[in-house]
C-alpha positions in Angstrom: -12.9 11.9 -80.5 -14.9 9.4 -79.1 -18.6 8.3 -79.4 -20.2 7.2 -75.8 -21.0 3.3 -76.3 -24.5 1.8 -75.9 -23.5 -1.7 -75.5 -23.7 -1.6 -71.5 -26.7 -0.6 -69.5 -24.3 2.0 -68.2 -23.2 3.4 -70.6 -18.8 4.4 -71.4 -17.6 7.7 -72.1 -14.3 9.3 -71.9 -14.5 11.4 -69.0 -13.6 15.2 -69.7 -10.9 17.4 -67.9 -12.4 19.2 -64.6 -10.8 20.1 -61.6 -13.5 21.8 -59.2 -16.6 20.1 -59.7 -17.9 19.7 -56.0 -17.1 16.1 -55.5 -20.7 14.4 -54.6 -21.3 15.9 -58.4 -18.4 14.5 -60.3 -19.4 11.1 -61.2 -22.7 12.8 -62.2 -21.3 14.4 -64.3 -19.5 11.6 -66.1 -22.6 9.8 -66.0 -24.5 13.2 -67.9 -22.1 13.2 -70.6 -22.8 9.3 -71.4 -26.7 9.9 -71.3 -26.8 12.6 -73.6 -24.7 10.7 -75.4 -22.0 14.0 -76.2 -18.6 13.7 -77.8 -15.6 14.5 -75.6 -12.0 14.9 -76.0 -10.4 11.8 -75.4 -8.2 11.5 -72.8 -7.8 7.6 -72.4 -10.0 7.1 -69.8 -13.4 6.0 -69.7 -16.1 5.9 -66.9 -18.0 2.1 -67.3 -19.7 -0.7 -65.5 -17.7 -3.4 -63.3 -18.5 -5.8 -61.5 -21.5 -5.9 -58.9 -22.6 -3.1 -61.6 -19.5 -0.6 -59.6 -18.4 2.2 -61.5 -15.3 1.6 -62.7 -12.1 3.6 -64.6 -10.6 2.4 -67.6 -7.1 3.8 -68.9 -6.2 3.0 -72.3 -2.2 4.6 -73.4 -1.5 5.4 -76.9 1.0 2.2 -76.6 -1.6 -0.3 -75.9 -1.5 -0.6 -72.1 -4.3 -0.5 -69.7 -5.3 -0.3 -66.4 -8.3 -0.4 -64.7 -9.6 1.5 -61.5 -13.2 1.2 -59.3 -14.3 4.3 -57.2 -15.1 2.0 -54.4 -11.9 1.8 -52.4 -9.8 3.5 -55.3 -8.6 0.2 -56.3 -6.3 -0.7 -59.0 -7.8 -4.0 -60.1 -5.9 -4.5 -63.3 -2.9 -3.6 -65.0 -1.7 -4.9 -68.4 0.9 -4.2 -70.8 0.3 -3.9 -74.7 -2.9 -6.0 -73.8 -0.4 -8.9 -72.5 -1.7 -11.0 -69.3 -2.5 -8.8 -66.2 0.5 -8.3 -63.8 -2.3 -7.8 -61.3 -4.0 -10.3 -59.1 -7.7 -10.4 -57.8 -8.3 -13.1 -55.7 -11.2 -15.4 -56.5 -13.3 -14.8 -53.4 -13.2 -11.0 -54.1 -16.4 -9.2 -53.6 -17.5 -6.2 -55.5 -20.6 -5.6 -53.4 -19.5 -2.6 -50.9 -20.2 -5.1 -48.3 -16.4 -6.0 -47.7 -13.0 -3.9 -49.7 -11.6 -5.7 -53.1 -9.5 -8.1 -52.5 -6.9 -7.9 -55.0 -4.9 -5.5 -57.1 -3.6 -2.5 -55.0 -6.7 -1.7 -52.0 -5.4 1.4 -49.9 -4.7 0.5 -46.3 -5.6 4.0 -44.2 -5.0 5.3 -41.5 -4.1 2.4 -40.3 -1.8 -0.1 -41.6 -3.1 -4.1 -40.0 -5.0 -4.6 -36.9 -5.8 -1.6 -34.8 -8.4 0.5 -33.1 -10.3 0.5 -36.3 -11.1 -1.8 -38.6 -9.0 -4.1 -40.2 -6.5 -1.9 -42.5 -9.0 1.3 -42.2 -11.4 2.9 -44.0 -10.1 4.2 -47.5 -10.1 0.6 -48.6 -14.0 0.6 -48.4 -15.1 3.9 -49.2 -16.5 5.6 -52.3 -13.6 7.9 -54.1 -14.2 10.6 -56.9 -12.6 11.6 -59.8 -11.3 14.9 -59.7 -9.5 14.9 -62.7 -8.3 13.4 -66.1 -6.1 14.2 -68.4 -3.7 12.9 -70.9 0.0 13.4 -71.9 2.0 12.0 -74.9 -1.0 9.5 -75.0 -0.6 8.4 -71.6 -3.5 8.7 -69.2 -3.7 10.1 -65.9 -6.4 10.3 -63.7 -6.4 12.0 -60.2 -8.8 10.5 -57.4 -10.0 12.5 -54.0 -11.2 11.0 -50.9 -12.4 13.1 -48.1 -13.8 12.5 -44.5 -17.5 11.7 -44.4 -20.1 10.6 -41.1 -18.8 6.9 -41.8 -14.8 7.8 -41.5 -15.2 10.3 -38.8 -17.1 7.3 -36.6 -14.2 5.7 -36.8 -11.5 8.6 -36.9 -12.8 12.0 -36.4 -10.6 14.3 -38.2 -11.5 16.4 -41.6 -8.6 15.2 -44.0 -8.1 15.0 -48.1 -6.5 11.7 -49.8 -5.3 12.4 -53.7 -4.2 9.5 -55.4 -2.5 10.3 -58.9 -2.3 7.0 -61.3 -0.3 7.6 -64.7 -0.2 4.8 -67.1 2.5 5.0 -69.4 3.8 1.6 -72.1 5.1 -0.3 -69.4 4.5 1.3 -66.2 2.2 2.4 -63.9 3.0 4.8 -61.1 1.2 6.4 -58.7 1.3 9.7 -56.2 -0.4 9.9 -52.9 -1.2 13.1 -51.4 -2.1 13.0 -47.8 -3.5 16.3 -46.3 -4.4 16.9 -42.8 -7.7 19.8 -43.4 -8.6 20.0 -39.9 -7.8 22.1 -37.1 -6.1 19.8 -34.8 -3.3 17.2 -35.7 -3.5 14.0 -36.9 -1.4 10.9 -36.8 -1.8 7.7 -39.4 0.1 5.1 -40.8 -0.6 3.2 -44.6 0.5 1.5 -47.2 -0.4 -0.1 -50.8 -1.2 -3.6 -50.6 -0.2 -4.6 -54.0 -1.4 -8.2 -54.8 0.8 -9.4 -58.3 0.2 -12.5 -60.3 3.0 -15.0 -59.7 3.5 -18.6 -59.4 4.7 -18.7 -55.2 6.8 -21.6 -55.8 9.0 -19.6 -58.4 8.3 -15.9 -57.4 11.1 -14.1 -55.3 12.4 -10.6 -54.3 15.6 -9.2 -54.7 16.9 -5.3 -53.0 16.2 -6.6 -49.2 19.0 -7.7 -48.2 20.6 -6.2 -44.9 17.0 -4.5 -43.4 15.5 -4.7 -40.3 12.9 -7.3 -40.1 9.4 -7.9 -38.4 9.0 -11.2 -38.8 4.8 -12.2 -38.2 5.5 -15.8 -38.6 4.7 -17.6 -36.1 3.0 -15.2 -34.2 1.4 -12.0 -35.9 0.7 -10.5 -32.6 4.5 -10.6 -31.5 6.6 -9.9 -34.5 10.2 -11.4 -34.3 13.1 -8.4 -34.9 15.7 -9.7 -37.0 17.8 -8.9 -40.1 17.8 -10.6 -43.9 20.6 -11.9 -44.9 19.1 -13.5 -48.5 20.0 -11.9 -51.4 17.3 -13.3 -53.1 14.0 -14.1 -51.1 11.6 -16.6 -51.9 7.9 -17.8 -50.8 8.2 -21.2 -49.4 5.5 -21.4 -46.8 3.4 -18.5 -45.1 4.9 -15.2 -45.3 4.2 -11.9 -43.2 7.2 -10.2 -42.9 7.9 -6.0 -42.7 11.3 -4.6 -44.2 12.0 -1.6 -42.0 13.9 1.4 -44.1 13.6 -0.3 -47.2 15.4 1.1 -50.2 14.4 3.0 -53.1 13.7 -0.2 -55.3 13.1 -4.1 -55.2 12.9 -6.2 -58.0 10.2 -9.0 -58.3 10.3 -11.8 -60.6 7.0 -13.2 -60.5 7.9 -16.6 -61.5 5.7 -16.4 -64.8 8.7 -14.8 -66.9 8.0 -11.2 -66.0 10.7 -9.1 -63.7 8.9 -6.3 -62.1 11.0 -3.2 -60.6 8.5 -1.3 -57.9 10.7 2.0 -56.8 9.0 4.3 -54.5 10.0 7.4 -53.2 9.0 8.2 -49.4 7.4 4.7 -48.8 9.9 4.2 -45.9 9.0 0.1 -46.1 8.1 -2.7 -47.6 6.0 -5.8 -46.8 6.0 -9.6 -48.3 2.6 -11.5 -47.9 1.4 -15.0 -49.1 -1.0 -16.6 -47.0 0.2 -20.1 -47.9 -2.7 -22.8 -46.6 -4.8 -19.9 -44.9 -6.1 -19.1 -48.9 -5.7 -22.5 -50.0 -7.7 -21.7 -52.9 -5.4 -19.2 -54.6 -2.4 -18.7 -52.6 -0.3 -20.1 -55.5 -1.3 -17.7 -57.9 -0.2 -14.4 -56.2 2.1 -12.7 -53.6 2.2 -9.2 -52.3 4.6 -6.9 -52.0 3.8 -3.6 -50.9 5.3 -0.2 -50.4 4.1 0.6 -46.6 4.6 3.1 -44.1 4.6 1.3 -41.0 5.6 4.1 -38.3 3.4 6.6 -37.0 3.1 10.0 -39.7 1.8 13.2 -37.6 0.6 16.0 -39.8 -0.1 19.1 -38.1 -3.2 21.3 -40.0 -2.4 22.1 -43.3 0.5 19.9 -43.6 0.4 17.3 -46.6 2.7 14.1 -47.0 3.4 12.8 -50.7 4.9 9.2 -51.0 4.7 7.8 -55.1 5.5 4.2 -56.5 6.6 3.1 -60.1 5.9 -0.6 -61.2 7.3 -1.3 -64.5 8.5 -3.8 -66.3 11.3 -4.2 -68.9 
């Protein structure tokens, strides 16, 4: 069991297992369990204060690894092994004021992957998500997050839609499920991905698993991709770096240059992307790369219809 802490002017607490709590009330409800200051059954994940005073998830495994989550944008800011460094990067001009997404650790891009009719990457990036539930299993945590349309998404796309985004901790993973669900009457179309920022050192990091896709190359001109094919085995970071891998397979390997080899597996994330902004970020660039599981071609879902893609990130 454990006892809500006072240490914070908002206060932690474990948050308790509930599936239907209409979603404006959920975090309410958290927040009502740490003010009355009740015991609940721990599940390894607490409910506590970030930064720019967000409200922000932290998961806690029986093994000693932890992640942690803010409800604005659903974003994975942190994730760590047995309390070892972060394997997670958050850049150092990152905001946590509502007034622009997190930028770092793994911010949603939907509906829209990049430039487009809407803003920059979408909406689901810079929205307030809910909890709608928490549980635990052989002491690892999983917590399940909901985003639906609101006013603000429907200016931008105007259909009724439900986003669930499952995040299990376990020792040395972290994997997540995303459930897209098309609630309205009409069909939709979309595209996403997860733009996964790791800690690396860019003059050491590389990828291995790409070899022989199709390639969109946005170097030198973002606007005009050049097709091609790679031919490395091994690919590396040596200057800026925009580049989509079309039918990507199943897993890639990153060694982050810091001594830690990183397998990211997906199931029906159809690509992958590799991102460093080089002298554009000349502030951090060195410190991070992306690589993200991405579904670049257009997804129709026709009411009722739902499309599921998961990732796994571990680490031996």
């Amino acid at each position: 069991m454990a006892m809500v802490s006072t240490t914070s002017s908002l206060a932690t607490v474990t948050l308790p297992n509930y599936r239907r709590v209409n979603r404006y009330k959920r975090f309410r409800v958290a927040m009502a369990f740490a003010s009355a200051g009740k015991e609940t059954a721990s599940v390894g994940v607490s409910v506590t204060e970030g930064e720019g005073k967000l409200p922000k998830l932290v998961l806690t495994s029986a093994h000693g690894s932890e992640a942690e989550i803010y409800l604005y944008g659903g974003c994975i800011t942190s994730w760590k092994v047995a309390k070892d460094k972060d394997l997670l990067f958050v850049r150092p001009d990152a905001v946590f004021n509502k007034k622009k997404p997190i930028s770092g650790g793994i911010p949603h891009c939907f509906p829209q992957f990049g430039p487009g009719p809407m803003q920059q990457h979408g909406f689901a990036r810079n929205m307030d998500w809910s909890v709608a539930e928490s549980q635990s299993e052989d002491g690892n945590p999983i917590v399940t997050l909901e985003l639906k349309d609101d006013p603000y998404s429907r200016s931008m796309w105007d259909f009724s839609f439900q986003a669930l985004y499952k995040i299990n901790l376990r020792e040395k993973s972290l994997s997540t499920e995303l459930v897209i669900s098309n609630t309205d009457t009409k069909p939709f179309s979309f595209n996403t991905a997860l733009h996964t920022y790791f800690r690396a050192s860019v003059t050491a990091a590389s990828v291995r698993g790409l070899n022989g896709c199709k390639t969109l190359n946005k170097d030198p001109d973002p606007k005009n991709p050049l097709e091609g094919k790679e031919e490395r085995g091994i690919v590396t970071f040596p200057g800026f770096v925009d580049c989509i891998y079309l039918d990507a397979p199943a897993e890639v390997i990153l060694d982050n240059g810091l001594g830690d080899s990183i397998s990211i597996q997906n199931t029906n994330w159809s690509d992958a992307v590799l991102w460093n902004p080089y002298l554009q970020m000349e502030a951090c660039y060195k410190d991070f790369v992306c690589v993200e599981n991405a579904k670049i071609g257009n997804l129709q879902l026709e009411p009722q219809q739902s499309w599921v893609a998961k990732q796994i990130l571990s680490i031996a």
